[in-house]
C-alpha positions in Angstrom: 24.2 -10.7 -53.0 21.3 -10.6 -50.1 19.0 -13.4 -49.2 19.2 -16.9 -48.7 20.8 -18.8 -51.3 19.5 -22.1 -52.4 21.6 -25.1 -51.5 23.1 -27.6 -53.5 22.1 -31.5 -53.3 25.8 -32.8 -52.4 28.3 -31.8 -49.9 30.2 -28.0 -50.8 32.2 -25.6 -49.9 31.9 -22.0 -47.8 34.0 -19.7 -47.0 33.5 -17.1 -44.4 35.0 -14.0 -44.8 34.4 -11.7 -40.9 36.1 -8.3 -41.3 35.5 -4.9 -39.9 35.5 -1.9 -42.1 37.5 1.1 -41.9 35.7 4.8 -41.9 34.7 6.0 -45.3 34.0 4.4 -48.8 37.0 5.4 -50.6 36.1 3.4 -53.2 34.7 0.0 -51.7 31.2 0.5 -52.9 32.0 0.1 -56.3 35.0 -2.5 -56.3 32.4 -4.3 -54.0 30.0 -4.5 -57.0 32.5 -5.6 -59.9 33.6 -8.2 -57.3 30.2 -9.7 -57.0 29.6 -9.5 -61.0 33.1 -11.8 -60.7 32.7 -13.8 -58.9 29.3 -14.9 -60.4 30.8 -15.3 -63.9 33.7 -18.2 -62.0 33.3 -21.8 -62.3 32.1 -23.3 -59.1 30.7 -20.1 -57.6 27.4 -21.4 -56.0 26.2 -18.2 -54.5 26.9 -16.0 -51.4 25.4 -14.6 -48.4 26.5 -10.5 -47.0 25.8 -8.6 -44.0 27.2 -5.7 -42.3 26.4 -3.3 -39.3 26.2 0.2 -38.2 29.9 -0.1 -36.9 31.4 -1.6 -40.0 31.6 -5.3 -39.0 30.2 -7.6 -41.9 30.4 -11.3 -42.9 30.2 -12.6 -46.0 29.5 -16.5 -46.8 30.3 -17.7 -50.6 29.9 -20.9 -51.6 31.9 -23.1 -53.9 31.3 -26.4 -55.4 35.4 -27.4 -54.5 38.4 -26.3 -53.2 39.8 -25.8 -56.8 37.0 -23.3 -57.4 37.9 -21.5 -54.6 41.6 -21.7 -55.0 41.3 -20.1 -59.1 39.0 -17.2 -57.2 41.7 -16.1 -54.9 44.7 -16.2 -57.7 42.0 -14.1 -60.3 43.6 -10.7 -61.0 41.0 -8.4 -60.2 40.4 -10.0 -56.8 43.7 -10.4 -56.0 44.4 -6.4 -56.8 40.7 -6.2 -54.4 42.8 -7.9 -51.9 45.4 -5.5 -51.7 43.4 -2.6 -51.8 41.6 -4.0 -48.8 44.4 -4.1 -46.8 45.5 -1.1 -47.6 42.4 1.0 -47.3 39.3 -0.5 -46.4 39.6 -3.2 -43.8 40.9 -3.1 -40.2 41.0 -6.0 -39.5 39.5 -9.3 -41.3 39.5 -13.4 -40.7 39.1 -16.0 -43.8 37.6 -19.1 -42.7 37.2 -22.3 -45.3 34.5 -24.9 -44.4 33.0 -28.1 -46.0 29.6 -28.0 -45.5 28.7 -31.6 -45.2 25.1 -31.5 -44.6 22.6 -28.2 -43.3 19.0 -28.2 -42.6 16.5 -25.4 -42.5 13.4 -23.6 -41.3 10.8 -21.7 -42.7 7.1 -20.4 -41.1 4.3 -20.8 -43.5 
């Protein structure tokens, strides 16, 4: 889930998840990957930016069509047992921040 991702025409929905690893995979790596299959296959899901540094510190944009969409993403089972697991083992720390994204604009060199 790298790369731009194209917008959609109307006003939407991101949310901005800012967290900072702990040391060691134990296991994020591949709940990381079934979480992005997910969240693909879920109504609303518009697409998502990811990145993360040396040091562990990563954001990660998705973007949702409404607050409904979102809302059913956080009460799915698998995320919600993702969630857990998270807070138990992979992050130290994280923030969760929901936007509307009324209007963006862009740039790109030719």
């Amino acid at each position: 889930m790298n790369g731009f991702q194209e917008p959609p025409l109307k006003a939407y929905y991101a949310v901005i998840f800012t967290s900072q690893r702990t040391p060691g995979d134990n296991g994020y790596g591949e709940t990381d990957r079934r979480m992005d299959e997910l969240v693909s296959e879920q109504l609303g899901f518009l697409g998502a930016e990811s990145v993360r540094n040396e040091s562990g510190f990563g954001i990660t944009i998705s973007y949702w069509s409404s607050l409904e969409a979102i809302r059913n993403w956080k009460k799915n089972e698998a995320h919600r047992a993702a969630q857990e697991k998270g807070r138990e083992a992979w992050y130290e720390k994280y923030t969760v921040r929901v936007c509307k994204v009324e209007r963006e604009y862009s740039f790109q060199a030719e």
